[in-house]
SENU-763990 format. One line per 8 residues: number of its first residue (from 1); for each residue x, y, z of C-alpha. Coordinates in Angstrom, 1 decimal. Layout:
<recs>
NUM) X,Y,Z ~ ...
</recs>
This chain:
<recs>
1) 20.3,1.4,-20.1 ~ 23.2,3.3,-20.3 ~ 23.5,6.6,-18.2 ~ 21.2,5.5,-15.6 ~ 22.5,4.6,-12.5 ~ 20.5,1.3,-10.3 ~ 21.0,2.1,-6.5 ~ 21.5,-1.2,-4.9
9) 21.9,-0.7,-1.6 ~ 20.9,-2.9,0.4 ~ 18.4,-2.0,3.1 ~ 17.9,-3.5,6.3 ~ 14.7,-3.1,8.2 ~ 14.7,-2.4,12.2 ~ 12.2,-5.1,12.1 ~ 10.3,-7.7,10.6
17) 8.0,-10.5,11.5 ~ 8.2,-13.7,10.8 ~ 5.1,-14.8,9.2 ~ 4.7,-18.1,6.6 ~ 2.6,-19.7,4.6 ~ 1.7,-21.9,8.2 ~ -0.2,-18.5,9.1 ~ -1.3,-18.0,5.7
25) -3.3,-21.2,5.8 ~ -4.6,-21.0,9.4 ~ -6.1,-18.0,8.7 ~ -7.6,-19.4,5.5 ~ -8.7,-22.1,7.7 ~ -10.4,-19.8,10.0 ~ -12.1,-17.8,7.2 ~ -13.4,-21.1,5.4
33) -15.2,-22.2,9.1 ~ -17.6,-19.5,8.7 ~ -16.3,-18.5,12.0 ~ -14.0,-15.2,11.7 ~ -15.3,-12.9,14.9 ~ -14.0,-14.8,18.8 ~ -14.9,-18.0,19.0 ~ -12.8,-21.6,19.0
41) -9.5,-20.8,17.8 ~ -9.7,-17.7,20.7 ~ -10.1,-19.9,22.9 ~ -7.6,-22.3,22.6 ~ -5.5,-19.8,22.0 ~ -5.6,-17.9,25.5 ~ -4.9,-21.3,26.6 ~ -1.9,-21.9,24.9
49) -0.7,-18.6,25.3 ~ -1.1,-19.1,29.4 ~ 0.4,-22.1,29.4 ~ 3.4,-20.8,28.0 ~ 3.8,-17.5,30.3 ~ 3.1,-19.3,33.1 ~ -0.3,-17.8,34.2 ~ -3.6,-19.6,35.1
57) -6.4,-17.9,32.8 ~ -5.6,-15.8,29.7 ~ -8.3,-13.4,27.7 ~ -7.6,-12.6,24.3 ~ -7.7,-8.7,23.8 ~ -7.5,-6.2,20.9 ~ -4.7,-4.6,21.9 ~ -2.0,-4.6,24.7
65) -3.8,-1.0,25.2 ~ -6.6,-2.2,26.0 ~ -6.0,-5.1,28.3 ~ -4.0,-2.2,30.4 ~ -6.9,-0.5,30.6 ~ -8.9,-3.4,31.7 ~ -6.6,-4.5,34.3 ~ -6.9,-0.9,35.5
73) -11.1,-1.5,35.3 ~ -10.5,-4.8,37.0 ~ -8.7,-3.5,40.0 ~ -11.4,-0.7,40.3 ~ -8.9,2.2,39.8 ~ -10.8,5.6,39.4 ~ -10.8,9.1,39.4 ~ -8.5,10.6,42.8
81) -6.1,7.7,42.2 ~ -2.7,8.2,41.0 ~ -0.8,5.1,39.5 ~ 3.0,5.3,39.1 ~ 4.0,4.6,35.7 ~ 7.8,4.7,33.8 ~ 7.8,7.9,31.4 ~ 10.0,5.4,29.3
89) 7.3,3.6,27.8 ~ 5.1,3.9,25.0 ~ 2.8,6.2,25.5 ~ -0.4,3.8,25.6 ~ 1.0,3.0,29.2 ~ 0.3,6.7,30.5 ~ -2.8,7.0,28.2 ~ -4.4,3.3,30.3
97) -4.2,5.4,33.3 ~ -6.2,8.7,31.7 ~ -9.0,5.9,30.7 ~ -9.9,5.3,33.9 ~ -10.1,8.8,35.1 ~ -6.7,8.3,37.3 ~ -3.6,10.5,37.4 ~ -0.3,9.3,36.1
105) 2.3,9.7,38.3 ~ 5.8,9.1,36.3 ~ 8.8,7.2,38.1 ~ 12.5,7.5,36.7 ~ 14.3,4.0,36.2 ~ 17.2,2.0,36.3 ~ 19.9,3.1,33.5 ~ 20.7,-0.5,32.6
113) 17.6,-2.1,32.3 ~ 14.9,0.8,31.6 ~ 12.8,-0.4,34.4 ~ 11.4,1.1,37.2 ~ 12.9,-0.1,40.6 ~ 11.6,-0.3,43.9 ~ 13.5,2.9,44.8 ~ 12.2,5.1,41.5
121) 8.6,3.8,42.1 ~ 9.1,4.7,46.2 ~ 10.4,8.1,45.4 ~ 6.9,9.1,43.9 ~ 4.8,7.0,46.3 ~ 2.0,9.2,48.3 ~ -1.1,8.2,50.1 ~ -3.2,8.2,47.2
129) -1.1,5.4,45.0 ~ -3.7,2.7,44.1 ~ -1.5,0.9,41.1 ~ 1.6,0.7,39.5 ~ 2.4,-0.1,36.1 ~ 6.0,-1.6,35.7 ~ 6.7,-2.5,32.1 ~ 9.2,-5.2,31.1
137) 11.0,-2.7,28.5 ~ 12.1,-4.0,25.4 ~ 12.0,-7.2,26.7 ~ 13.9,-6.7,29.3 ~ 12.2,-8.1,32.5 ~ 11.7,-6.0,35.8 ~ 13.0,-7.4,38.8 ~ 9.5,-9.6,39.4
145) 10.4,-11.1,42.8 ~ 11.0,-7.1,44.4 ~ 8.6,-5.3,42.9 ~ 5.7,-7.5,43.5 ~ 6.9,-7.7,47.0 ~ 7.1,-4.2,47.4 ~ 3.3,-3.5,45.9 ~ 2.4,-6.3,48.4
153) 3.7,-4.4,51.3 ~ 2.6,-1.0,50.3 ~ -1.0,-2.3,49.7 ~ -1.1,-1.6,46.0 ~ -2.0,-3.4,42.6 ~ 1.0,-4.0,40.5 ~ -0.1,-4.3,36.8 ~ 2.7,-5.7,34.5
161) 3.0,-4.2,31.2 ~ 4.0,-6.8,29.3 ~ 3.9,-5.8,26.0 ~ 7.8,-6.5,24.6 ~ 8.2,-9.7,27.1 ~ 6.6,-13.2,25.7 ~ 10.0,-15.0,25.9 ~ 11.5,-13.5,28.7
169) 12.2,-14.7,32.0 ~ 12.7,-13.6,35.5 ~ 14.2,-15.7,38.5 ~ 14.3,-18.9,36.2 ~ 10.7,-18.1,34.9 ~ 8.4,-16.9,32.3 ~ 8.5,-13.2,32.4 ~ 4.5,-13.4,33.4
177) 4.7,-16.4,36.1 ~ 3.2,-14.9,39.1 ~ 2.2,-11.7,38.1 ~ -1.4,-10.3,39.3 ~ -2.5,-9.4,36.1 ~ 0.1,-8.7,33.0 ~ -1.0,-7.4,29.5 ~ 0.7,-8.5,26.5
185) 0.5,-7.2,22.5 ~ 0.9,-9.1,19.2 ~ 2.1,-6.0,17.5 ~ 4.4,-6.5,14.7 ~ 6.7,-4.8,16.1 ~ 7.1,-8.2,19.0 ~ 8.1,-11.6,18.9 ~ 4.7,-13.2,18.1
193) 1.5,-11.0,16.1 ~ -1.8,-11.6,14.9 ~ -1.2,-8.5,13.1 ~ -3.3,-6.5,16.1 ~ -4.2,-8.1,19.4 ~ -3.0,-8.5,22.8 ~ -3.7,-10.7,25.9 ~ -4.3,-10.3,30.2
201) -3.3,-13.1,32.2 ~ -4.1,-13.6,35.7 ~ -4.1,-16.8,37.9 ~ -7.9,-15.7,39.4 ~ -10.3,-17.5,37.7 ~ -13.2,-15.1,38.9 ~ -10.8,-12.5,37.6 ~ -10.8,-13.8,34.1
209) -14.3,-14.7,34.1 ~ -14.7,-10.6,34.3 ~ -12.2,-9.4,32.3 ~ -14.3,-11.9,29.6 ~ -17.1,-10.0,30.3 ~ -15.7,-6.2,30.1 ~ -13.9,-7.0,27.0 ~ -17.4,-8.3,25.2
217) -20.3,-5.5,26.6 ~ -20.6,-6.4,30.0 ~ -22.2,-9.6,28.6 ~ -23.1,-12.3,31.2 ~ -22.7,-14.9,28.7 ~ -20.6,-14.4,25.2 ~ -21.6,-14.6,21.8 ~ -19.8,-18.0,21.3
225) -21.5,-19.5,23.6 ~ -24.9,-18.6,22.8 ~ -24.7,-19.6,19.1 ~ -23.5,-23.1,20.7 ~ -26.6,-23.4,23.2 ~ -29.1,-25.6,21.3 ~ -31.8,-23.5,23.1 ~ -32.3,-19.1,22.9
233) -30.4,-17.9,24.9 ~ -31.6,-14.2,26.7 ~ -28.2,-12.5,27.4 ~ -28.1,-9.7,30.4 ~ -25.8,-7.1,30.3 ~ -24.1,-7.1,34.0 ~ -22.1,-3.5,33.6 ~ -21.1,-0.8,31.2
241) -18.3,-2.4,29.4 ~ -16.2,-2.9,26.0 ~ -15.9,-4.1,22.6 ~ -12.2,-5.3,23.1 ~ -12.3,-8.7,21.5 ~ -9.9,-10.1,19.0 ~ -10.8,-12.3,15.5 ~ -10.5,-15.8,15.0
249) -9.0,-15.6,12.0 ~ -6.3,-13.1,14.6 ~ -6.4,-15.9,17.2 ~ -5.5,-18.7,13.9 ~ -2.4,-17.1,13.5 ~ -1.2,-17.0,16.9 ~ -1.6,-20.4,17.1 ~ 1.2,-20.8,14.7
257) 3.5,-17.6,16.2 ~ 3.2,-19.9,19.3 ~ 5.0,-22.7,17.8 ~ 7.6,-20.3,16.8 ~ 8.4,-18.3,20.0 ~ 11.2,-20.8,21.5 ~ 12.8,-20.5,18.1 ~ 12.9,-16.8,18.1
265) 13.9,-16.2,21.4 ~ 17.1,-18.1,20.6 ~ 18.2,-16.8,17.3 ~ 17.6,-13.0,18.9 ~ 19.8,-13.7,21.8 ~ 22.5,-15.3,19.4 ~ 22.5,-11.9,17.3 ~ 22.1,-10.0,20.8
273) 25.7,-11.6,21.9 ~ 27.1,-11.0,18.5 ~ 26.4,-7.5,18.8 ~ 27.4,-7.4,22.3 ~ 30.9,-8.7,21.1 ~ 31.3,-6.4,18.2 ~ 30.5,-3.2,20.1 ~ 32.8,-3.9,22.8
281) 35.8,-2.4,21.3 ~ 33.7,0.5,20.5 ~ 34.2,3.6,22.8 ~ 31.2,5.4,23.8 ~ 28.6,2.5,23.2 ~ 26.9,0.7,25.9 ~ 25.0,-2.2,24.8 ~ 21.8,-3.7,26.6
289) 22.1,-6.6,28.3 ~ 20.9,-9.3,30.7 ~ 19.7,-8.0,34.3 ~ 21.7,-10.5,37.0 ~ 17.9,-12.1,37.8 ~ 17.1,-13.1,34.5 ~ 16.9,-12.9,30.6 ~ 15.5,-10.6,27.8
297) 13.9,-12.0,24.6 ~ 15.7,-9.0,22.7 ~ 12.2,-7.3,21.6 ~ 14.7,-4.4,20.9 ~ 18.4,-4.3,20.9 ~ 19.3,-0.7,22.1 ~ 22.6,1.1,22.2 ~ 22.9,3.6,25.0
305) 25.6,7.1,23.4 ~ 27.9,7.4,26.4 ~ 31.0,9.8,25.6 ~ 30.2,9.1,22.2 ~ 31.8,11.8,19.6 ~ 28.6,11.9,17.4 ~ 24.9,12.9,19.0 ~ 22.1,10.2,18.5
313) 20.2,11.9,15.5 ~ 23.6,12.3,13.4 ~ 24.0,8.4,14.0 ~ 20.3,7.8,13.0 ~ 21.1,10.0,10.0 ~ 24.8,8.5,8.5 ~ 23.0,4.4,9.5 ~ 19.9,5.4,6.8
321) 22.7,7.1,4.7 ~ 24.3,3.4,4.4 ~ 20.7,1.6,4.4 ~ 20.2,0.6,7.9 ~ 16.6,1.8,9.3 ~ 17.1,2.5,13.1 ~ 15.1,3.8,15.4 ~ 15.5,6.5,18.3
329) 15.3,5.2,21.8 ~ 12.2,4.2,23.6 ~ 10.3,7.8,24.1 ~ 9.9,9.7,27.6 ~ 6.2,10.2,27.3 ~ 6.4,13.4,30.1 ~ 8.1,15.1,26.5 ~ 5.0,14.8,24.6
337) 2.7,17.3,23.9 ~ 0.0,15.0,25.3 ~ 1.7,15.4,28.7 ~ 2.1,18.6,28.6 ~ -0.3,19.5,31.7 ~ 1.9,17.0,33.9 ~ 4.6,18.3,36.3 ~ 6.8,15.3,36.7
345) 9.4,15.0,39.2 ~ 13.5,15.3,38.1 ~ 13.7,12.3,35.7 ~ 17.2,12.4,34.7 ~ 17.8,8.9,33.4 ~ 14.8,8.4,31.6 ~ 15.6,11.4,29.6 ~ 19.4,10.8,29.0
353) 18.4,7.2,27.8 ~ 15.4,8.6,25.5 ~ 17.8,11.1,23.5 ~ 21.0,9.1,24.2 ~ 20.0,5.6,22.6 ~ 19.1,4.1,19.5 ~ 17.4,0.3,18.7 ~ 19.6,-1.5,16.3
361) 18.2,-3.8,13.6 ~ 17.4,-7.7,15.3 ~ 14.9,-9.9,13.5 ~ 15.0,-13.3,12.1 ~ 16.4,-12.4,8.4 ~ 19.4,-10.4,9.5 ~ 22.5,-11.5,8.4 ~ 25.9,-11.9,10.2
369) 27.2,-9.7,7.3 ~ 24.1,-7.1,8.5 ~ 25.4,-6.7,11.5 ~ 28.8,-6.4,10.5 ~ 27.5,-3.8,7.8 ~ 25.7,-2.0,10.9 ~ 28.9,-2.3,13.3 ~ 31.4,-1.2,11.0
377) 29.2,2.3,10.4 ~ 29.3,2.8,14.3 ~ 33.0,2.2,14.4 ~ 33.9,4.8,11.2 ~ 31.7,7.0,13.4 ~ 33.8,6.5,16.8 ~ 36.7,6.9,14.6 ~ 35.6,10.5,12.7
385) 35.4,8.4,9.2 ~ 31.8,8.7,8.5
</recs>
């Protein structure tokens, strides 16, 4: 029609998952079995999922949120304990510890990786630290082999927030090989969903036998397996407890994101070093990358403003001017209003890297003409063009 104008700019997401007509039918699947609340499909699916992050036992959870909060119940953290935590995390990693009654106690981290070392976690450390919760940020893993030496040795729990890491390794390994308890989320926003969900592993079987049981009413036996006893059975109800289970027809669909994970991994890191190559004859841009001990799945690809000549926000602003939806940096939770009442100690790099970095669009339908699109905005920045 003439006079109007068609805008066809083309827009390019932050994210998005890959889901098919594979899920599509694996849910129908579940739906048509008459079974849609936990039952089979759950269950082969925390053994699948285990299998492939290296842990002994996994239980299927509805939410990375709440398996932190359960691996906090597990461990018996209360009231009078503090648990160190990175500010730079989601906030659901602070707001596990509040569950339980115990105080947060926020550690800086390391400006490469946005992990909490040994040394940031030591620097808050007092006589009433009963946890930790080190989160593999982005993706990118925390230095497994010291920090779980250093919990050892200090007589605490070390719960691994592993939320951003199915893919990632550590030391050669699955980012959750090893670890004492580790919760992980199906989010969209990560490598595999089931739309909601999440998982806890942990290599003690009586450990898993109770997190079955908090997660489902303190039940002694669970719902599945009373409808498959061919005689009543009279459940007892062991402790107070939760209503944290995930779906079958949630469980169907990991199944199939399962088959897709080794797939994923390795197109994100191909974008990752393609991005890595283009930004390096940007000034003022520091890319994330690999820590020396092991490899990041990519979750997020973020770009750390160091001496750049425009502030994060104005590059936010002129990227969704040319249709590219970034994101800020992951958020400093001790700056939300939730947090308010905490003091925290000087946490200088987790606030430069929360308003000095930005997550750059990585997911399987991004082009190499995207990210040339996306580069070539940054550069016209550097340069004063944009």
């Amino acid at each position: 029609m003439a006079g109007v104008q068609v805008n066809q700019q083309r827009k390019i997401p932050v994210m998005i998952p890959l889901l098919g007509e594979e899920e599509a039918q694996a849910a129908a699947d579940a739906v048509r079995s008459g079974w849609v609340a936990q039952g089979p499909r759950v269950a082969k699916f925390e053994e699948e999922f285990a299998a492939i992050v290296g842990a002994g036992h996994g239980v299927a959870v509805s939410s990375c949120t709440t398996g932190l909060h359960l691996a906090l119940v597990l461990h018996g953290i209360g009231p009078g304990d503090e648990v160190i935590i990175p500010s730079f995390s989601f906030i659901a990693t602070a707001n596990a510890v509040r569950y339980v009654g115990a105080t947060p106690i926020f550690a800086d981290v390391d400006i490469a990786t946005g992990n909490v070392t040994v040394e940031t976690l030591d620097a808050v450390r007092t006589d009433r630290t009963r946890a930790v919760i080190a989160v593999h940020q982005g993706g990118v893993p925390f230095d497994t082999a010291a920090l779980r030496k250093a919990a050892a040795g200090w007589g605490v729990v070390l719960v691994e927030d592993a939320a951003c890491a199915a893919g990632s390794t550590a030391y050669g390994q699955p980012a959750g090989t090893g670890a004492a308890v580790a919760a992980w989320s199906f989010h969209p926003r990560k490598l595999i969903t089931t739309g909601e969900g999440g998982m806890v592993t942990v290599d003690d079987a009586d450990a898993a036998v109770r997190l079955k049981r908090l997660r489902e009413h303190g039940m002694n036996v669970s719902a599945a397996d009373r409808h498959a006893s061919k005689q009543p059975v009279l459940e007892a109800y062991l402790e107070t407890a939760y209503n944290y289970r995930m779906t079958d027809i949630q469980a169907a669909v990991g199944l199939v994101q399962l088959t897709r994970l080794a797939g994923l991994v390795a197109q994100r890191r191909q974008f990752a070093a393609r991005y890595q190559e283009l930004l390096a004859g940007i000034d003022g841009l520091i890319p994330v990358r690999d820590p020396a001990y092991g490899q990041t799945n990519y979750q997020s690809f973020w770009v750390l403003l160091d001496g750049f000549p425009v502030d994060r926000d104005e590059v936010l602003s002129a990227l969704a001017a040319k249709g590219v939806s970034a994101r800020r940096g992951i958020m400093a939770s001790h700056l939300e209003p939730a947090y308010a009442d905490v003091t925290p100690p000087p946490l200088p790099v987790t606030e430069r890297l929360t308003r000095n970095s930005l997550i750059l669009p990585l997911h399987h339908q991004l082009t190499e003409d995207d990210q040339d699109h996306i580069v070539g905005v940054l550069r016209d920045l550097a340069g004063g063009k944009a």
